[in-house]
PyMOL Python script that loads the backbone (N, CA, C, O; Angstrom):
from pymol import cmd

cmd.read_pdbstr("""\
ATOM      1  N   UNK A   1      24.976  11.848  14.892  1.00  0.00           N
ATOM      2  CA  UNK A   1      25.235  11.038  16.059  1.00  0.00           C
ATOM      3  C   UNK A   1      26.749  10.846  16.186  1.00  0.00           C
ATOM      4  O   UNK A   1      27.417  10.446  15.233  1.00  0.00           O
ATOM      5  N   UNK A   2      27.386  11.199  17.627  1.00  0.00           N
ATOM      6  CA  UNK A   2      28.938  10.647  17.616  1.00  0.00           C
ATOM      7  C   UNK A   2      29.353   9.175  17.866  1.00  0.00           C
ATOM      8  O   UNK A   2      28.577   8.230  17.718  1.00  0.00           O
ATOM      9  N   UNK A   3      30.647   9.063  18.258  1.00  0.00           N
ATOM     10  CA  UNK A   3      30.704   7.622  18.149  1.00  0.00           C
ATOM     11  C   UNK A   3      30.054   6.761  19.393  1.00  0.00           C
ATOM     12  O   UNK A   3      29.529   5.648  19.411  1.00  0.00           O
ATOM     13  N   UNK A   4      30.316   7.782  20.477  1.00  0.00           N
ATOM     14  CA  UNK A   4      29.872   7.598  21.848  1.00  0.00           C
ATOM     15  C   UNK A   4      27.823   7.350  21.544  1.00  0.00           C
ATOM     16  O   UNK A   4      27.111   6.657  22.270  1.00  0.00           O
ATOM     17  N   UNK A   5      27.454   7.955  20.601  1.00  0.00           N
ATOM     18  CA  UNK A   5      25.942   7.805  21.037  1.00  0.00           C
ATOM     19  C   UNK A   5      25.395   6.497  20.322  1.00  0.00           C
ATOM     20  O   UNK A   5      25.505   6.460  19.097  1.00  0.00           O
ATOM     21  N   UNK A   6      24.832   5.453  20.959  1.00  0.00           N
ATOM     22  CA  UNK A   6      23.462   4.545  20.500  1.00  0.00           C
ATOM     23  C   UNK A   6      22.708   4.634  20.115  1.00  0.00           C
ATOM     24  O   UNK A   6      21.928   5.469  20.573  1.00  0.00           O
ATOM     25  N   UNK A   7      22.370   3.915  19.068  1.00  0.00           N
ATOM     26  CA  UNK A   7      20.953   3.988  18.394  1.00  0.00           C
ATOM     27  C   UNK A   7      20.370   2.583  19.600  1.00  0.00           C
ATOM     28  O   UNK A   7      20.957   1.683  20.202  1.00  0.00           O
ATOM     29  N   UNK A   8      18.708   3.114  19.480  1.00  0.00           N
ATOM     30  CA  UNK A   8      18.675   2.217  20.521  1.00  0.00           C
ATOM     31  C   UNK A   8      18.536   0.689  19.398  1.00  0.00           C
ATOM     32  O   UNK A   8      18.157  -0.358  19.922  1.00  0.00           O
ATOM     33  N   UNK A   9      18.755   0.705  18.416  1.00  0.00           N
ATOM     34  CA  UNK A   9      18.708  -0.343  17.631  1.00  0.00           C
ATOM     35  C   UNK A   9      19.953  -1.362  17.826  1.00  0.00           C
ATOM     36  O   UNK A   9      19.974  -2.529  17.434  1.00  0.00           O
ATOM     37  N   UNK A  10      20.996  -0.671  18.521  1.00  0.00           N
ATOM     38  CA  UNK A  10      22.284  -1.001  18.187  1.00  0.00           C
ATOM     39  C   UNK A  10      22.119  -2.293  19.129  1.00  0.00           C
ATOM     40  O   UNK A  10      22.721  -3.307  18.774  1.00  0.00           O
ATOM     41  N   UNK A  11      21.485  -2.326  20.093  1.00  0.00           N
ATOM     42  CA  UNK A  11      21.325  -3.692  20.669  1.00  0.00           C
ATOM     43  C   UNK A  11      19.858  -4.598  20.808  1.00  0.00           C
ATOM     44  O   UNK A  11      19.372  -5.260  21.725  1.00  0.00           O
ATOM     45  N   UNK A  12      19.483  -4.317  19.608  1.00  0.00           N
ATOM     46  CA  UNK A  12      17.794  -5.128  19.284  1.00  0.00           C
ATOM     47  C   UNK A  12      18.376  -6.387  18.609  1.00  0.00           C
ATOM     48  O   UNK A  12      19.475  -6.449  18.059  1.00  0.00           O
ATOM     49  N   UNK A  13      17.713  -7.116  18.700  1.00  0.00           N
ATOM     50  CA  UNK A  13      17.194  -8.678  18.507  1.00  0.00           C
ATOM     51  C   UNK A  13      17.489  -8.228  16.914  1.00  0.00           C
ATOM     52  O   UNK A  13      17.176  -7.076  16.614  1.00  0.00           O
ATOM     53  N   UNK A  14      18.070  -9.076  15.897  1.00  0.00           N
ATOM     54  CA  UNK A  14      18.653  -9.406  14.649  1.00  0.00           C
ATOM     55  C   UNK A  14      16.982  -9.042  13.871  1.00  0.00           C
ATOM     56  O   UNK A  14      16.719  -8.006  13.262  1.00  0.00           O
ATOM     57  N   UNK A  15      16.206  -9.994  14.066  1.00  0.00           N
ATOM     58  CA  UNK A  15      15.024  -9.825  13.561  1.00  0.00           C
ATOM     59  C   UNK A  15      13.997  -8.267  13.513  1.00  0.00           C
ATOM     60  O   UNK A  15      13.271  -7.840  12.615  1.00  0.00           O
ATOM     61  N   UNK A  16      14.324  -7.700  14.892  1.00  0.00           N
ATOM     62  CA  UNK A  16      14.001  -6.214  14.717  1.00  0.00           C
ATOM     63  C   UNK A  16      14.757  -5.656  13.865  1.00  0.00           C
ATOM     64  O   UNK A  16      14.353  -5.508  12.712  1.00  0.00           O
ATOM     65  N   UNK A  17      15.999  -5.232  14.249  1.00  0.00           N
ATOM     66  CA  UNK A  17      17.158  -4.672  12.955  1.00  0.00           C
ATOM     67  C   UNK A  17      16.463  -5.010  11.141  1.00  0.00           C
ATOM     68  O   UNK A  17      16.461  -4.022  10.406  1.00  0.00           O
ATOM     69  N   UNK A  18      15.925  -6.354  10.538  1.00  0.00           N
ATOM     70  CA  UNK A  18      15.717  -6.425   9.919  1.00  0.00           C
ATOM     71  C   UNK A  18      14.595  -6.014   9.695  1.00  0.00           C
ATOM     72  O   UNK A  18      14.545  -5.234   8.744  1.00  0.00           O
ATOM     73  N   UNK A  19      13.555  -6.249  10.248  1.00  0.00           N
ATOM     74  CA  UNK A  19      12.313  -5.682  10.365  1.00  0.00           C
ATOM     75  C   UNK A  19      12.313  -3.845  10.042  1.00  0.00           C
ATOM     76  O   UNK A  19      11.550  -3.172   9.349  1.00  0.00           O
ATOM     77  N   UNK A  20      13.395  -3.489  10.795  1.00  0.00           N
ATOM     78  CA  UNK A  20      13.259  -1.986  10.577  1.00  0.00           C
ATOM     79  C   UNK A  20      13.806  -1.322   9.567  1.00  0.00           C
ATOM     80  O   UNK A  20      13.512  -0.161   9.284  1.00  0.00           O
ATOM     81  N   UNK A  21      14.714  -2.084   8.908  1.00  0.00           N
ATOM     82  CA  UNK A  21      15.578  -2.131   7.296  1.00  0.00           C
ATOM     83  C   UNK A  21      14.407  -1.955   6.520  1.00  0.00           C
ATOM     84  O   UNK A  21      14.149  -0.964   5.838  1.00  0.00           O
ATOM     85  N   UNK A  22      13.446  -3.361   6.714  1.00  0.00           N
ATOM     86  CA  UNK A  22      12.770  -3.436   5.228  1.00  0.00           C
ATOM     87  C   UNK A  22      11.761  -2.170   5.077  1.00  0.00           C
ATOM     88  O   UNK A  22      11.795  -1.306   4.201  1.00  0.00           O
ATOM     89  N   UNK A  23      10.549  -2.331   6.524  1.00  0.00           N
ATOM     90  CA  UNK A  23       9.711  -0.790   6.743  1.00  0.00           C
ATOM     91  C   UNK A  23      10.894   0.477   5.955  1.00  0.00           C
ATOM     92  O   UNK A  23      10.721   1.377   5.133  1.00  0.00           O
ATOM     93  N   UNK A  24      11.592   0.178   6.394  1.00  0.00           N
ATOM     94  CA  UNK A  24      12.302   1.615   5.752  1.00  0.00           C
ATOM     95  C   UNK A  24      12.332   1.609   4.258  1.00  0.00           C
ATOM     96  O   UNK A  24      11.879   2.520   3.564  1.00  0.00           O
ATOM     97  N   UNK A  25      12.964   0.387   3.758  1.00  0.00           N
ATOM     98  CA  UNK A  25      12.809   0.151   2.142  1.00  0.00           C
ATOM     99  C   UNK A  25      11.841   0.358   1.932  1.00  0.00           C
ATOM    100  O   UNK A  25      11.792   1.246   1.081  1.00  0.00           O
ATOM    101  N   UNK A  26      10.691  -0.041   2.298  1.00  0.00           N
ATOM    102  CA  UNK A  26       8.907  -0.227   1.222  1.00  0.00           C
ATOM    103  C   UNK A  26       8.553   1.550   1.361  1.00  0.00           C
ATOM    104  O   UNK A  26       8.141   2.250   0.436  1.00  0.00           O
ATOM    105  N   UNK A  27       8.939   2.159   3.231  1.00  0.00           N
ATOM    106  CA  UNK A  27       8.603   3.607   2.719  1.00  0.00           C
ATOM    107  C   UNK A  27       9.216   4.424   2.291  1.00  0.00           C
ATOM    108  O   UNK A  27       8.621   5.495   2.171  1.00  0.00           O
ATOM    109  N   UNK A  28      10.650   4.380   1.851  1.00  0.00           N
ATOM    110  CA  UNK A  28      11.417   5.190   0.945  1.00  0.00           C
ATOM    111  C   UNK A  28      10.854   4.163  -0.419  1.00  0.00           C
ATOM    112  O   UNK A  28      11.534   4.587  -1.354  1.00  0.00           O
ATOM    113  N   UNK A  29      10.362   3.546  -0.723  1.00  0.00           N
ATOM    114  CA  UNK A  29      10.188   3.557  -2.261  1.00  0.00           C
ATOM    115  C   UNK A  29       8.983   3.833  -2.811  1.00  0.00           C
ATOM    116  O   UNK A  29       8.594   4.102  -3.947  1.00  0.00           O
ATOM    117  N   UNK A  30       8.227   3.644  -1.216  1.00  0.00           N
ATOM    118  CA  UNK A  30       6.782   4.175  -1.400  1.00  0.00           C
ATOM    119  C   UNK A  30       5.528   3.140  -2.067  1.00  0.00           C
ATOM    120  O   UNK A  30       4.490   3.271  -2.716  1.00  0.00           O
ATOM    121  N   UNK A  31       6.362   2.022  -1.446  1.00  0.00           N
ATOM    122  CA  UNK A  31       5.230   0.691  -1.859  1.00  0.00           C
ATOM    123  C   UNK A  31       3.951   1.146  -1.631  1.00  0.00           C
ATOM    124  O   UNK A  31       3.739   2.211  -1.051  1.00  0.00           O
ATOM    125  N   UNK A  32       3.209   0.527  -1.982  1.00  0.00           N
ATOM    126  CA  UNK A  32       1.785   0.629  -1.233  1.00  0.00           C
ATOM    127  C   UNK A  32       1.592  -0.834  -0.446  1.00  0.00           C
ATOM    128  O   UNK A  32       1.842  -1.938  -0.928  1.00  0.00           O
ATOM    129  N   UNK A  33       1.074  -0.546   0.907  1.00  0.00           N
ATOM    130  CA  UNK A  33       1.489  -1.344   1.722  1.00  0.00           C
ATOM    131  C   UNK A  33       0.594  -2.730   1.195  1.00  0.00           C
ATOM    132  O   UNK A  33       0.929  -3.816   1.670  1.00  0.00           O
ATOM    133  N   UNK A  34      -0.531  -2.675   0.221  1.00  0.00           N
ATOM    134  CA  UNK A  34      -1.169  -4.090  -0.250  1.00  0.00           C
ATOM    135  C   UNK A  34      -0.302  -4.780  -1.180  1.00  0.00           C
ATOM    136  O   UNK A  34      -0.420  -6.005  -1.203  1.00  0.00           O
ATOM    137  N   UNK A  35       0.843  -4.054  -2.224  1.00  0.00           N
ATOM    138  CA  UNK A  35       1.875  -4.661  -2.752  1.00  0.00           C
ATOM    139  C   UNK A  35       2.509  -5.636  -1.469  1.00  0.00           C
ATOM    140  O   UNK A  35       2.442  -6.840  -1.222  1.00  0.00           O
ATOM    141  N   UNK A  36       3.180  -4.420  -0.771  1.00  0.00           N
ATOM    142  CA  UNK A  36       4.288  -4.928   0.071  1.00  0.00           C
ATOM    143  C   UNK A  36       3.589  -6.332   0.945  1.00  0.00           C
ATOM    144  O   UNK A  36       4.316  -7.324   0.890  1.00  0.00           O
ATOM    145  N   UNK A  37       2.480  -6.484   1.609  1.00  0.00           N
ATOM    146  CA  UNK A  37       2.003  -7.299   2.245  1.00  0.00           C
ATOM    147  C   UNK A  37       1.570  -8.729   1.042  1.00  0.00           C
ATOM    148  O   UNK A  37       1.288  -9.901   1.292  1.00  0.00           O
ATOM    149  N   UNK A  38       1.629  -8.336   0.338  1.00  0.00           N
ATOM    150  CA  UNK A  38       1.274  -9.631  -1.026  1.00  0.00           C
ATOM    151  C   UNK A  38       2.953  -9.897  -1.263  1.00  0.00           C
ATOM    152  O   UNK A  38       3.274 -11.084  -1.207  1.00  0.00           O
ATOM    153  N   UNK A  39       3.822  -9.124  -1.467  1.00  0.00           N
ATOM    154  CA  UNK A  39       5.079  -9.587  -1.621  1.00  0.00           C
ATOM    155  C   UNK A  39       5.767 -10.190  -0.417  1.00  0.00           C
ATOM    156  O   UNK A  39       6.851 -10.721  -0.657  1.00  0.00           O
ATOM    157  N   UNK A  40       5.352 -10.207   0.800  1.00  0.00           N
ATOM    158  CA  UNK A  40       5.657 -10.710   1.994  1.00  0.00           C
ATOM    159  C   UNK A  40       5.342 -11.735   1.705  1.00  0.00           C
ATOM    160  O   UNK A  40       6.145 -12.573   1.293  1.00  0.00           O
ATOM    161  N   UNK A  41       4.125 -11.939   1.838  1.00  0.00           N
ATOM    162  CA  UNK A  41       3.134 -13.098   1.869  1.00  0.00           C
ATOM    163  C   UNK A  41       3.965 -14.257   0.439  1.00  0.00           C
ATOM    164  O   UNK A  41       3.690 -15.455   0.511  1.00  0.00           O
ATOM    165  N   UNK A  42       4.596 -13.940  -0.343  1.00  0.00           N
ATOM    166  CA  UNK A  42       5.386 -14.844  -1.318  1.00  0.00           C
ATOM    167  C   UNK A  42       6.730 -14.860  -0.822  1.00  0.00           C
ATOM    168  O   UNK A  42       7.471 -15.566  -1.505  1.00  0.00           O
ATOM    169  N   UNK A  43       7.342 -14.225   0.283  1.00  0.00           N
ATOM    170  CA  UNK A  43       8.774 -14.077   0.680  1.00  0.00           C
ATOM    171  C   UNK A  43       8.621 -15.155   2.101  1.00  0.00           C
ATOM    172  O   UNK A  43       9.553 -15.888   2.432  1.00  0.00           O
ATOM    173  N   UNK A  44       7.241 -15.105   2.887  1.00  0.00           N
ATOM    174  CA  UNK A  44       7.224 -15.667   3.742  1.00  0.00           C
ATOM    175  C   UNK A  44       7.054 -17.352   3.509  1.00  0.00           C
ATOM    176  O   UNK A  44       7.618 -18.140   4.269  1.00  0.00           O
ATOM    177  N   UNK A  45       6.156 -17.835   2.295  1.00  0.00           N
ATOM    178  CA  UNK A  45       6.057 -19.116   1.500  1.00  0.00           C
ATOM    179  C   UNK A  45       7.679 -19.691   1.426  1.00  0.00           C
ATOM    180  O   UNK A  45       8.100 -20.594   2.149  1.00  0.00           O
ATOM    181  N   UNK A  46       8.618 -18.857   0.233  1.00  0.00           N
ATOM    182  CA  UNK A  46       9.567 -19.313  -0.256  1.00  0.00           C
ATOM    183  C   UNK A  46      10.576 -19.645   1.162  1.00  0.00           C
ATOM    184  O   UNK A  46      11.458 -20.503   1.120  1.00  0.00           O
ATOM    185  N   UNK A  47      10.299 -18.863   2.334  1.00  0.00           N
ATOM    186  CA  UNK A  47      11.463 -19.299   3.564  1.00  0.00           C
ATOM    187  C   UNK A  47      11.164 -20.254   4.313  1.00  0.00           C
ATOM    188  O   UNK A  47      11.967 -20.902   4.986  1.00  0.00           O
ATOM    189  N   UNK A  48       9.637 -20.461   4.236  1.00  0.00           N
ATOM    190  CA  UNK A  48       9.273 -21.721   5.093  1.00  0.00           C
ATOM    191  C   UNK A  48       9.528 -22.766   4.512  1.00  0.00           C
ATOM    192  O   UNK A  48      10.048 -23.764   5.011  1.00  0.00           O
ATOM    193  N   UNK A  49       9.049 -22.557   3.001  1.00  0.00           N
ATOM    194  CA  UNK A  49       9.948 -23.853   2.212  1.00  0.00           C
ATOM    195  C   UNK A  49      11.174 -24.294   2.737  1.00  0.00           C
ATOM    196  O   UNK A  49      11.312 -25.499   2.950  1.00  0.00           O
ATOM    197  N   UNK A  50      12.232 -23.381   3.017  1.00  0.00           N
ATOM    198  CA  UNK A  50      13.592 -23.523   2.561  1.00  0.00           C
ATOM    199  C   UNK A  50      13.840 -23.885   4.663  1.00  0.00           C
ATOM    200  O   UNK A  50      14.727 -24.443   5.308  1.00  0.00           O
ATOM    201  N   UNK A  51      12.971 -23.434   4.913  1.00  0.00           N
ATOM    202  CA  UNK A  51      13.243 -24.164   6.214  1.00  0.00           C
ATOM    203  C   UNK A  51      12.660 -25.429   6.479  1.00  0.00           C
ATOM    204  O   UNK A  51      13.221 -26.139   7.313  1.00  0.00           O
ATOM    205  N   UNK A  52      11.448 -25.911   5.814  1.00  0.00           N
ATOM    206  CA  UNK A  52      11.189 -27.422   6.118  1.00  0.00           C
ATOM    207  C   UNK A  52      12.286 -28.229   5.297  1.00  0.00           C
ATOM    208  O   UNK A  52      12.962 -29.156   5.743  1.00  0.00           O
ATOM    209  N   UNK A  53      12.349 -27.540   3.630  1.00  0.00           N
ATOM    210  CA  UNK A  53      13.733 -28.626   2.927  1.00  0.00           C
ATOM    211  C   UNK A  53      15.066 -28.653   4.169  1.00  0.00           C
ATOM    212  O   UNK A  53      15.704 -29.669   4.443  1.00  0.00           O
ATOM    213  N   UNK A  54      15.227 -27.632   4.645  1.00  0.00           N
ATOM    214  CA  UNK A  54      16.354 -28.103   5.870  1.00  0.00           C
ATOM    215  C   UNK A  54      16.678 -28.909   7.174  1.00  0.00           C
ATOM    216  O   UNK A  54      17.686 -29.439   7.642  1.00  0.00           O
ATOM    217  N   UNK A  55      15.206 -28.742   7.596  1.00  0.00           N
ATOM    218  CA  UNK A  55      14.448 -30.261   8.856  1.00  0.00           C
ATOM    219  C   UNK A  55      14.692 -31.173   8.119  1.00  0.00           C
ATOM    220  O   UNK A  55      15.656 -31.792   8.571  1.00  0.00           O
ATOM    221  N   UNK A  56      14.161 -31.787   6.791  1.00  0.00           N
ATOM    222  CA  UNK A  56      14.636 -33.084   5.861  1.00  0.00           C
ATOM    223  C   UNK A  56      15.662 -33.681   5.764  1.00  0.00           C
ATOM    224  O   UNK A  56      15.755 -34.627   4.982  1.00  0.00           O
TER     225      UNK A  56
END
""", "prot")
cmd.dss("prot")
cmd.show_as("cartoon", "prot")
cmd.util.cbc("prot")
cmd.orient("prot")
């Protein structure tokens, strides 16, 4: 790609960008997606925590 060309990522919402990082991590390492969805599922706990301790 030159400097002139866009990814069409280059102007997505912060949360897509990340979203499309991690999919990329779990399938270059080749999670199996019941790991990866159980390790979510403990990543998604620990942030809601850390967002209600911050409403407090």
């Amino acid at each position: 790609m030159t400097e002139q060309e866009k990814s069409p990522l280059d102007d997505a919402p912060a949360d897509v960008k990340l979203a499309v990082d991690l999919i990329y991590l779990l399938e270059t390492n080749e999670i199996e997606p019941e790991v990866a969805l159980s390790a979510l599922k403990m990543v998604t706990k620990d942030l809601e925590g850390k967002i209600a301790a911050k409403s407090n």
